[in-house]
C-alpha positions as CSV (number, residue, x, y, z in Angstrom):
1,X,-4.6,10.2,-7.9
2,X,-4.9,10.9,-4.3
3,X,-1.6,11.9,-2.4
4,X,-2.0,12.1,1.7
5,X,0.3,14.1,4.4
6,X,0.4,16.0,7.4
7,X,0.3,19.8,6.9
8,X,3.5,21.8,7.4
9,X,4.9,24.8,6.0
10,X,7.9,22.7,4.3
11,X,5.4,20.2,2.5
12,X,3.6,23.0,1.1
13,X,5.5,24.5,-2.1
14,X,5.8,20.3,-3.1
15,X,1.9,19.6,-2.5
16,X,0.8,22.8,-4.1
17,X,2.6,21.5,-7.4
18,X,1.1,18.2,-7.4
19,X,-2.1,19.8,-6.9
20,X,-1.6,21.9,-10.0
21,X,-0.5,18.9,-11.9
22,X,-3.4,16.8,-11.1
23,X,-3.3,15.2,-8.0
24,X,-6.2,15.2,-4.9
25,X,-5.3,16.1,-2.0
26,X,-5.6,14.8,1.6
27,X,-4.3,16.1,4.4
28,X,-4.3,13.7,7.6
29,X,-2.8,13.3,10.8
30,X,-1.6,9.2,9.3
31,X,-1.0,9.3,5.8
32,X,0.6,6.1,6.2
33,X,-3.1,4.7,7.5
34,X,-4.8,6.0,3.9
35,X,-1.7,4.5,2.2
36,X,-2.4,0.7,4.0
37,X,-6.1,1.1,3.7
38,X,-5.9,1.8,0.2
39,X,-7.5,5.0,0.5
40,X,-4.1,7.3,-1.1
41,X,-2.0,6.5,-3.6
42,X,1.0,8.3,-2.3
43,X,1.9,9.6,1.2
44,X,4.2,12.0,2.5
45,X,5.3,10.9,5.6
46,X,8.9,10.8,8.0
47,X,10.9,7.1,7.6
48,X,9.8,6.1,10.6
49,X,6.2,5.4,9.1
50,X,7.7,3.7,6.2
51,X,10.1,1.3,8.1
52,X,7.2,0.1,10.6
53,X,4.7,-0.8,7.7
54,X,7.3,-3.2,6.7
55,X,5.1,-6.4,5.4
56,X,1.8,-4.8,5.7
57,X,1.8,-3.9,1.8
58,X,3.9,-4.2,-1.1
59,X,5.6,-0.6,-1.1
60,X,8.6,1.4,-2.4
61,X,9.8,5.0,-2.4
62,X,9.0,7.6,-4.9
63,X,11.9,8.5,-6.5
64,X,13.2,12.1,-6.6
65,X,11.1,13.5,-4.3
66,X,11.7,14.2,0.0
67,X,12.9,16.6,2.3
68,X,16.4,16.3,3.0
69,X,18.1,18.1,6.2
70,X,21.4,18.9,8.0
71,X,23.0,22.5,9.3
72,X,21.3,24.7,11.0
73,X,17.5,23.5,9.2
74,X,15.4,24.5,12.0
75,X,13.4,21.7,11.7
76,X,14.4,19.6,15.0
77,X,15.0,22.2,17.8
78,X,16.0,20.5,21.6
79,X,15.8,23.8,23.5
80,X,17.0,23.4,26.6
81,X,17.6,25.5,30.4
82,X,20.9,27.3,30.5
83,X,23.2,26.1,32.9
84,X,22.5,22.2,33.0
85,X,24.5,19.4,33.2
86,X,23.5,17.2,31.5
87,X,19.7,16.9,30.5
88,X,17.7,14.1,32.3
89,X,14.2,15.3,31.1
90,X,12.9,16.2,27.5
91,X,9.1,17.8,26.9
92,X,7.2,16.3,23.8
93,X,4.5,16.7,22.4
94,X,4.6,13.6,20.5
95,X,6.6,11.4,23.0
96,X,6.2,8.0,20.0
97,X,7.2,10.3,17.0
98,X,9.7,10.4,14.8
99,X,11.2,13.6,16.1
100,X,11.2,12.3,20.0
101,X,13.2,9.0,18.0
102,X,16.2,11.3,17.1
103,X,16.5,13.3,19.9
104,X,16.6,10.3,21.8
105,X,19.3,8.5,19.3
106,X,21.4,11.5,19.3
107,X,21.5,12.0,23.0
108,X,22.5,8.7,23.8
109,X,24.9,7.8,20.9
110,X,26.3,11.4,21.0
111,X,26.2,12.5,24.8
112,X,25.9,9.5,26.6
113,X,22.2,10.5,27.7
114,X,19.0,8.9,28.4
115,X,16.6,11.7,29.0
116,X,13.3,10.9,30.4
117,X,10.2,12.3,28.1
118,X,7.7,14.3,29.3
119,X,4.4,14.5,27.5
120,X,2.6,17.5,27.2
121,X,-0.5,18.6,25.5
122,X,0.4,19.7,21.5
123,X,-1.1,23.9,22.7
124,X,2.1,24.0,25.6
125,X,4.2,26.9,24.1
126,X,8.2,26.8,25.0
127,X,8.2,28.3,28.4
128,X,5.7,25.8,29.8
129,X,8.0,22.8,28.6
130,X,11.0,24.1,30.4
131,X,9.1,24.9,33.2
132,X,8.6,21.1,34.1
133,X,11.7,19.6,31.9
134,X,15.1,20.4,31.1
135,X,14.7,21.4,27.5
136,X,11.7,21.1,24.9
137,X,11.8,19.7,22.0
138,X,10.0,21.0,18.5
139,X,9.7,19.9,15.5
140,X,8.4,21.2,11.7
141,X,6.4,24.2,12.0
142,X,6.6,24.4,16.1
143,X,10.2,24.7,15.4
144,X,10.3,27.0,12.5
145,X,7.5,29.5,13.8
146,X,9.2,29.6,17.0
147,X,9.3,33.2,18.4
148,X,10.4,32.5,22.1
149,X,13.8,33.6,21.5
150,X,15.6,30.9,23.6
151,X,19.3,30.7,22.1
152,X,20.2,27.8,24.3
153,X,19.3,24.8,21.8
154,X,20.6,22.1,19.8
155,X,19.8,21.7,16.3
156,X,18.9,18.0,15.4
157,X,20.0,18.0,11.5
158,X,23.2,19.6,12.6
159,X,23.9,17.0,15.2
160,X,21.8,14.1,13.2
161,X,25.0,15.2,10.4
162,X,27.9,15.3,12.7
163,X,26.9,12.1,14.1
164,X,26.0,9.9,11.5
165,X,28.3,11.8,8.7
166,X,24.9,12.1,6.5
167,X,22.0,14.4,6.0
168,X,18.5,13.7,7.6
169,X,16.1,12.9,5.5
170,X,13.0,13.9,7.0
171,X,10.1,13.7,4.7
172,X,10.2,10.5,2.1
173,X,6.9,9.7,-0.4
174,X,6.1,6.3,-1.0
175,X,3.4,4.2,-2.3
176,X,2.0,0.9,-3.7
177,X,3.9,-1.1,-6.1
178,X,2.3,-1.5,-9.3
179,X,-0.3,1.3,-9.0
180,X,1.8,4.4,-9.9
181,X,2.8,4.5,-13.1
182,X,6.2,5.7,-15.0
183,X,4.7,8.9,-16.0
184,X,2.8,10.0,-12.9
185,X,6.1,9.6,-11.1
186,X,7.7,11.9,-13.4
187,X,5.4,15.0,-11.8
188,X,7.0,14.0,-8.4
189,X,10.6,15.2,-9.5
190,X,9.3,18.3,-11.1
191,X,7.4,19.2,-7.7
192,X,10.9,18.7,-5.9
193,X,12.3,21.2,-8.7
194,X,9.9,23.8,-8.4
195,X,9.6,23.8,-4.4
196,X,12.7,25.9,-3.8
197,X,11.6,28.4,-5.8
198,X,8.3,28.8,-4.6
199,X,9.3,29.1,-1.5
200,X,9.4,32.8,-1.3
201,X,5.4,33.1,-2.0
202,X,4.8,30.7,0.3
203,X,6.6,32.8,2.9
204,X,5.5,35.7,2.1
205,X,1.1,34.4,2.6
206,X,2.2,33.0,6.0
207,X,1.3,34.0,9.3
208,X,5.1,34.9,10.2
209,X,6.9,36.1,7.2
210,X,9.9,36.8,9.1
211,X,10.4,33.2,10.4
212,X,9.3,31.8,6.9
213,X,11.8,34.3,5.7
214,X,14.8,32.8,7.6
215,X,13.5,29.1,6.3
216,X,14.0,30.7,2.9
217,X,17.7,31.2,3.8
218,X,18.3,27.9,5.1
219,X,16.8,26.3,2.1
220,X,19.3,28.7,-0.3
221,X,22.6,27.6,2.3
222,X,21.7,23.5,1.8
223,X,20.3,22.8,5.4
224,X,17.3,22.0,3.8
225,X,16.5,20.4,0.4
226,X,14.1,19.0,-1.9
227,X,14.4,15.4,-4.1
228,X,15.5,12.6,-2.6
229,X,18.4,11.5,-4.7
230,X,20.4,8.4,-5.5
231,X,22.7,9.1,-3.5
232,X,21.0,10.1,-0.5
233,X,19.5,6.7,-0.1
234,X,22.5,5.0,2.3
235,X,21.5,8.3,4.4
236,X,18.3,6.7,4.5
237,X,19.6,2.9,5.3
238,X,22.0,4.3,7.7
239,X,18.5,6.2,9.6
240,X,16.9,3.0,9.5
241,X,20.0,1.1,10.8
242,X,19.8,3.5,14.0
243,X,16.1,3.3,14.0
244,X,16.7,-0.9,13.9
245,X,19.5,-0.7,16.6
246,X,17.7,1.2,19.1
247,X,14.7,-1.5,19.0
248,X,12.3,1.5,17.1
249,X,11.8,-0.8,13.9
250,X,11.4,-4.5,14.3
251,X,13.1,-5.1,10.9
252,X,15.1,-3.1,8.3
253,X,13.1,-2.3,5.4
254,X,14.3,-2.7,1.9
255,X,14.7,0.5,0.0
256,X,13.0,0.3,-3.3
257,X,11.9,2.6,-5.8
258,X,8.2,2.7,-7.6
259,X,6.9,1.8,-10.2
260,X,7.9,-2.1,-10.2
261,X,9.8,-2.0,-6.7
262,X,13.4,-1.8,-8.1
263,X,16.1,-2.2,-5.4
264,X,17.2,1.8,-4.8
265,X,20.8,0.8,-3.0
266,X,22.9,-1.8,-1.6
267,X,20.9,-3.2,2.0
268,X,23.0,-1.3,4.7
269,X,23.8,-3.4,8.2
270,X,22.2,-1.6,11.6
271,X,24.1,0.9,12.5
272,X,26.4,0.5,15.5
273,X,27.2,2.6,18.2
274,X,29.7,5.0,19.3
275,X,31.9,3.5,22.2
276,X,31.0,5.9,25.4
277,X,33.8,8.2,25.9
278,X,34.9,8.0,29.0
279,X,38.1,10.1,29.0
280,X,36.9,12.4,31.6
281,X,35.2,15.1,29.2
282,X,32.1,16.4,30.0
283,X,29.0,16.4,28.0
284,X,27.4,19.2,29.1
285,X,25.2,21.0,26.4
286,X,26.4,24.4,25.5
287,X,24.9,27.4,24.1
């Protein structure tokens, strides 16, 4: 069985278990691509890549298994210039992906702001993305390797969970209906069970044990979690309604769990916003 994903530093302890039980792996920039051309049998990817193959296949979740986050994760960082305010510009690096999607819901449903992005090249470290925007944004290991010791930031699962009253899940695995079968999804919860706890190791081999260290901590407080469980999926319709809102999907997907495509929750309506306030507050980012 062939399983693809995009390398990151939170994906590893769960790959490295389905390796041991079995599974090929392939890391790729578009998982989702292998997963349409037939070429994987699961994929690891952010909801965002599951919502727009909508009709392209016959697909469901894995159940179980995901990356789920809120608090302080580190994940999503939107570092921005003291003193602003507001923020009219954003640098990217991926200006289309699903971390530039957040930032952009939760600025405008939470501050009332429509930031401008501004793309730059994926080797442009912190200072060069203030240096022609307002903040920078980062995102998986950009954002938990991060060493420029700004303090001026927001923290996307933090505000993702104020917001929306629900974690973020930010890594889901899905596949094809009918070719994964009961017992090969069985591995998938086990992975999410032993992740955690390898954690450590995997922190310890990396480049920056100190940084790894302090995702170690987050994973013990909760910002960060692995399995996606039953009831995390309305968290997942109510990411999907925002996505649908905000024209990023053309269509809310149906939530559906391998092997035969069982309906995983109630479908959930897009998600509406937040009246503006307009009491004479101000929304100017803080530190």
């Amino acid at each position: 069985m062939i399983l693809g994903y995009t390398p990151q530093f939170v994906l590893e302890p769960l790959v490295a278990a389905l390796q041991r039980q079995g599974w090929t792996l392939h890391p790729t920039d578009e998982p989702e691509a292998m997963l349409l051309a037939g070429t994987a049998d699961v994929v690891i990817t952010s909801p965002l890549e599951y919502a727009t193959s909508l009709g392209l296949v016959d697909y469901a979740l894995v159940p179980q298994f995901g990356v789920m986050t809120g608090g302080f994760a580190g994940m999503l960082k939107l570092i921005f210039n003291q003193g602003l305010a507001s923020i009219n510009t954003v640098a990217v690096r991926k200006p289309h992906g699903f971390a530039a999607l957040v930032a952009r819901i939760i600025l405008l449903e939470k501050y009332d702001i429509t930031p401008r992005l501004v793309p730059l090249p994926d080797s442009s470290d912190v200072d060069q993305m203030l240096a022609v925007a307002d903040a920078a944004l980062l995102a998986g290991d950009d954002a938990i390797f991060d060493a420029s010791g700004k303090r001026s930031m927001f923290d996307l699962s933090d505000e993702w969970e104020d917001m929306a009253e629900t974690m973020l899940p930010y890594r889901i695995a899905w596949g094809r209906i009918g070719n994964i079968t009961e017992p090969a999804l069985q591995g998938f919860a086990v992975a999410a069970q032993e992740a955690g706890l390898a954690i450590p190791d995997r922190a310890a081999q990396s480049t920056n044990p100190t940084l790894a260290g302090r995702f170690h901590q987050r994973y013990l407080l909760g910002d960060v979690r692995y399995g996606l469980r039953d009831a995390d999926i309305p968290a997942l319709a109510t990411l999907c309604g925002y996505l649908f809102y905000h024209g990023m999907i053309h269509d809310m997907p149906t939530l559906k769990y391998l092997p035969d495509g069982e309906i995983a929750g109630p479908p959930a309506p897009p998600a509406e916003p937040a009246e503006p306030a307009n009491d004479g507050t101000s929304n100017q980012p803080t530190e």
